[in-house]
N, C-alpha and C positions, 0 to 999 in steps of 0.2 A: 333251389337256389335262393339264400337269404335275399331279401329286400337291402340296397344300399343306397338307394334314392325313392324318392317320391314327385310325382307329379301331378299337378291340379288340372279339370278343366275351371275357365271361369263362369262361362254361361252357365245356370240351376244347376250348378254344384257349388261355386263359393257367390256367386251372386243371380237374383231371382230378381225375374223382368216381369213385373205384372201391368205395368204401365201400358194406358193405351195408346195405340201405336201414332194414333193422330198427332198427340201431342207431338212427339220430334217431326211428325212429315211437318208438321204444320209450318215449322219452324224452316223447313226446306221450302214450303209453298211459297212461304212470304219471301226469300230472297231470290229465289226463279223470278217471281213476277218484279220486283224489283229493275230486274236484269236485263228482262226480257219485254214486259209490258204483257206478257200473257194472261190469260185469266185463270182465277184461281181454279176453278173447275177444269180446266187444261190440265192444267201442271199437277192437280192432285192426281189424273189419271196417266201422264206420263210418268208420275214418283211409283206408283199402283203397277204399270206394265215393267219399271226400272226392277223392283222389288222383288216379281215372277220372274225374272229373268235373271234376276243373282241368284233366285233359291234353285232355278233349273239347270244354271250352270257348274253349281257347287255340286248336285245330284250327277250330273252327267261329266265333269272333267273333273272333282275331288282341287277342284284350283277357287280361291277368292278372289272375288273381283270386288274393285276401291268406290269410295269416292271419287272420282275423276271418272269412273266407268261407268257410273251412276248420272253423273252429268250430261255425259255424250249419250247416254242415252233419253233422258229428257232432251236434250236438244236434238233429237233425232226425232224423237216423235211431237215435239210443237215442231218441224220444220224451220227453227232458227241457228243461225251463223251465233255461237257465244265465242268472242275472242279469246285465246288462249292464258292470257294473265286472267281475266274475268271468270274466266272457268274456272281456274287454279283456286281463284277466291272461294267461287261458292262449292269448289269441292271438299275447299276448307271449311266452311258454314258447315255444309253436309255431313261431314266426318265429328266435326263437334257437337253436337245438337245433343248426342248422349251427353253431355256434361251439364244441360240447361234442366233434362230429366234423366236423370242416371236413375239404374238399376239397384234394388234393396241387396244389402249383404244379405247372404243367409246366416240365420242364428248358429253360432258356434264356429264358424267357419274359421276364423281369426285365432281363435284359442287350439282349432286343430293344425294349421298353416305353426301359428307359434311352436307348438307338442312338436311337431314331426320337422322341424327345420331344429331343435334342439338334438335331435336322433343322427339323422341323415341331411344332405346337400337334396332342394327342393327347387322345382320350378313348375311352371304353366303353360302348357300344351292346350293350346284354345285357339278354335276358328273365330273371325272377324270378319267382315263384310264391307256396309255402310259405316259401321261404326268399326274403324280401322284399329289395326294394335296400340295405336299412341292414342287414341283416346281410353281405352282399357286399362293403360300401364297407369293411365291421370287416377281414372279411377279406381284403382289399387291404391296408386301413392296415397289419395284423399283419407282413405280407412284403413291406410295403419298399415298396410301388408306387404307396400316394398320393400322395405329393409330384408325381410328374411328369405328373400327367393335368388337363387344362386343365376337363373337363368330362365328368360320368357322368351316365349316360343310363339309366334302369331301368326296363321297362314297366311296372313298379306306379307308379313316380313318375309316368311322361308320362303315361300311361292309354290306354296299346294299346302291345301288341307286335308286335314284327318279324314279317313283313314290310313293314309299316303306315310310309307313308312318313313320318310327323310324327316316328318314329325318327330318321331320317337325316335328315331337313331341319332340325329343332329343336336337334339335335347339330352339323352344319355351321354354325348361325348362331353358335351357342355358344361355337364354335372360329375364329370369324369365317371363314366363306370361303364359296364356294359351296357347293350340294353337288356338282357336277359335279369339283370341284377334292379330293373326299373319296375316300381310301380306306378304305374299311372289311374288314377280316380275320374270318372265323368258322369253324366246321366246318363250315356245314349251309346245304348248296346252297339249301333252299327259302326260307329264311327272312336267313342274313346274304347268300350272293350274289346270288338273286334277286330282295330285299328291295333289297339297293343297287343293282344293276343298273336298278332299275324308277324307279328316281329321279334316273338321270344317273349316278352316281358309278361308281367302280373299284370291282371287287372281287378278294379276294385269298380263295383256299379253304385253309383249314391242315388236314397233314395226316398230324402230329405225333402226332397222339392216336387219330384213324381216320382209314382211307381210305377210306370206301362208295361217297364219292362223285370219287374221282379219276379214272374212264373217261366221265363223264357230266357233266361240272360248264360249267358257261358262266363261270366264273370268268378275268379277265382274269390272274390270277397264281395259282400252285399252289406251296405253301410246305411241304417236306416238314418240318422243324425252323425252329426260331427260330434256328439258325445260319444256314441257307440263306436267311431274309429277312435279317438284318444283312448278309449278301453281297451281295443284290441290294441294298437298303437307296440306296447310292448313284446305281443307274441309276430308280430312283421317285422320288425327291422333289429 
């Protein structure tokens, strides 16, 4: 089945997080305690349990949880009442804080987004968390890469993550095509290859940013840089 679409993830496939992670809690510490009066030692280990708890949820229900889930659960575990506009607030703090240290483009990335939305109708298939879709869509606008994507796709928006087929089926329709006519590109064998794979579509493993999974991967294409896709670029689509 030719390729008629292309889809991106964003995490360490068009952008690399090397940043340490203090930095954004830090930025969550200082407006808890703000809020609450808590100590900072508190709140870094309620942000600490909040954290295990998105990554064990996403593991176990394939579903994202927000900022706002993030909240109530620090105020769950300091034992405080945070009023409801209050909350809203610093789940808005919370949700932004990628914007104060965002994430590095990875090298090429922009010129292959360019190459392949010149070919085919492209969008972005990416989980979100803490840092929710509309802080991600910021940081795309920031480097240049909205303009060419026909449609983004963020599990906080659709309401389940990847591997979760409504990812790729509701993005394919988006992009008009089937999804068997989709290519979808990620790091991460379990969730963007065998996530698309489980749906009909192509998949492509990048492997730019890590390799973990390049001796193991059922990935119908293995992309060491975004040079090496604009290469192949014309035998896909």
């Amino acid at each position: 089945m030719p390729v008629r679409a292309i889809t991106f993830d964003f995490w360490r496939t068009l952008f690399s997080d090397q940043r340490d992670p203090a930095e954004r809690r830090r930025i969550r510490i200082n407006a808890v305690c703000r809020v609450t009066g808590a100590a900072p030692e508190a709140v870094r280990d309620a942000l600490l349990t909040s954290e295990r708890e998105f990554l064990e949820h996403h593991i176990q229900y394939q579903v994202t949880l927000g900022p706002m889930d993030a909240v109530r659960i620090v105020a769950r575990e300091l034992d405080v009442s945070i009023p409801g506009h209050v909350a809203h607030e610093l789940a808005g703090v919370f949700g932004a804080a990628i914007l104060e240290y965002p994430p590095s483009p990875i090298a090429g990335g922009l010129d292959a987004v360019r190459a392949a939305s010149a070919r085919v109708p492209i969008g972005i298939i990416s989980d979100a968390g803490i840092s929710p879709g509309r802080s991600l869509r910021t940081i795309l606008d920031r480097n240049g890469y909205t303009r060419h994507f026909r449609h983004m796709a963020f599990s906080d928006e659709v309401g389940v993550a990847k591997p979760q087929a409504l990812m790729f089926e509701s993005t394919a329709k988006a992009l008009g095509v089937a999804v068997s006519e989709l290519l979808h590109i990620g790091d991460l064998e379990g969730t963007d290859v065998r996530g698309a794979k489980a749906v009909g579509a192509s998949a492509g493993l990048f492997v730019g940013d890590h390799d973990r999974y390049r001796n193991t991967t059922t990935a119908d294409h293995i992309f060491e840089n975004w040079a090496h896709f604009i290469e192949l670029l014309p035998s896909l689509s």
